[in-house]
C-alpha positions in Angstrom: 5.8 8.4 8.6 3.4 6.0 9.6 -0.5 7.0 9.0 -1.8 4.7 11.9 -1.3 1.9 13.4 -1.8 -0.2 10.0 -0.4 1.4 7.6 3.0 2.4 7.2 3.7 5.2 4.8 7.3 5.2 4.0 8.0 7.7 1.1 6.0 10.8 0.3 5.1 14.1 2.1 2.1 13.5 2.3 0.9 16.0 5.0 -0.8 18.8 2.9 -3.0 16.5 1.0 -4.1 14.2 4.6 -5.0 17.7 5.9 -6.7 18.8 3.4 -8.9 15.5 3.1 -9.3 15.6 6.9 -10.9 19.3 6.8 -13.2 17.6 3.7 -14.2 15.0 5.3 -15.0 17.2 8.6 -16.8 19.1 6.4 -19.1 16.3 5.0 -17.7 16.2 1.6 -17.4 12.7 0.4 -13.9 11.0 0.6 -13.8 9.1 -3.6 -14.5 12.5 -4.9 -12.0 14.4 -2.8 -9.5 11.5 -3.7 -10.3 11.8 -7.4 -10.2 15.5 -7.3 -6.6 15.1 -6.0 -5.5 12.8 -8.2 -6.1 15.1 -10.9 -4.1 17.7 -9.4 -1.2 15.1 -9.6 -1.6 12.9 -6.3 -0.5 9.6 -6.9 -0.3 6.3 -4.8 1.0 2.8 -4.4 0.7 0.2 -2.1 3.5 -2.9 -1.7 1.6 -6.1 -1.6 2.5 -9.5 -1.0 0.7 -11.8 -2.9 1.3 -15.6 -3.2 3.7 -14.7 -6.3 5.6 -12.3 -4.4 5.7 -8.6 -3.7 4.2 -6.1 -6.1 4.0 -2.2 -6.6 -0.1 -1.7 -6.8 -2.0 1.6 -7.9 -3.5 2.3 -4.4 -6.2 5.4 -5.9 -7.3 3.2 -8.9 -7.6 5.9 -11.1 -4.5 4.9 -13.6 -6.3 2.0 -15.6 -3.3 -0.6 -14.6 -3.5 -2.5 -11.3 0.1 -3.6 -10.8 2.9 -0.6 -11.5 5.8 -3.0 -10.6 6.7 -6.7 -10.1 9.6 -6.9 -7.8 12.3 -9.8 -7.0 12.1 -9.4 -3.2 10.5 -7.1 -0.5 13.9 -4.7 -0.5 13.5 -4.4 -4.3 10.2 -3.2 -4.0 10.5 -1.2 -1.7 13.8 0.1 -3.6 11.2 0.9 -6.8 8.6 2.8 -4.1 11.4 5.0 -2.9 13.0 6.1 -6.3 9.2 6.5 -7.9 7.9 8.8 -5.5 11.7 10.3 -5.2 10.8 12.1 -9.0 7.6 14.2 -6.6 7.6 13.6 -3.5 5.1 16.5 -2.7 2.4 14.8 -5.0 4.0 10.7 -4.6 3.3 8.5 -1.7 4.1 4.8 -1.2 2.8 2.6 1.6 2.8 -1.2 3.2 -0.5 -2.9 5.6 1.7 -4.2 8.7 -0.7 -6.9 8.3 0.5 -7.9 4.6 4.1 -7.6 5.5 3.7 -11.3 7.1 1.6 -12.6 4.6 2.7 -15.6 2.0 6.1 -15.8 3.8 7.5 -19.7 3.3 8.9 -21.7 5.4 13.3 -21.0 5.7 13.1 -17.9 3.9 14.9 -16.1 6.1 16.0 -13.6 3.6 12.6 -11.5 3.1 12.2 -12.0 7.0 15.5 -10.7 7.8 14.3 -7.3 5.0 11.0 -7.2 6.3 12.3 -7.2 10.5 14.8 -4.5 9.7 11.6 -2.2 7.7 9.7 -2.7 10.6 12.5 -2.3 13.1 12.7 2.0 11.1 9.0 1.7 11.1 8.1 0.9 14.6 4.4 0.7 15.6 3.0 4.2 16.9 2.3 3.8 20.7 -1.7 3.8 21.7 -2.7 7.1 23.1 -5.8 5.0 24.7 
């Protein structure tokens, strides 16, 4: 389910509502609005983030009032919480990771969150370049 090449979306059917921004934004109508206007129709979405204090659940649209929806023990439990949120809609839930973050803040002989992050990204390979 990956959106591009940096983004992998990994839970959520999110198909009807990237159409329908795609024929908005084709259509010159501007992007925050049509994102807002979904979000009140029940779109919701999060982003896993790796910060230096570890992985976190974020509000990706910014329309909830709270920044951080989860604080997770490891990249596996996040991406645990992701899957069973958007599990209770998945026609109106999405959750998604940067490829670039999934690297980011990593220390030294942790090879547990490498060994959870190499297998995500081993179901989630990169699209190939149609260039």
């Amino acid at each position: 389910m990956a959106r591009n090449a940096e983004f992998i979306t990994f839970a959520g059917n999110i198909e009807a509502w990237e159409a329908e921004i795609a024929e908005g934004v084709a259509q010159g109508e501007d992007l925050s609005r049509m994102q807002e206007r979904q979000n009140a129709r029940g779109r919701s979405i999060v982003e896993l983030v790796r910060s230096l204090y570890g992985w976190t659940v974020r509000d990706a649209m910014g329309f909830t009032g709270r920044a951080i929806r989860y604080k997770a023990t490891s990249f596996d439990d996040a991406v645990r919480w992701c899957r069973e949120w958007v599990a209770a809609d998945e026609d109106s839930r999405e959750a998604f990771v940067r490829r670039s973050n999934l690297g980011y803040g990593m220390k030294q002989g942790d090879e547990a969150e490498q060994a959870q992050v190499t297998a995500f990204l081993e179901m989630h390979p990169e699209p190939e370049s149609t260039a």
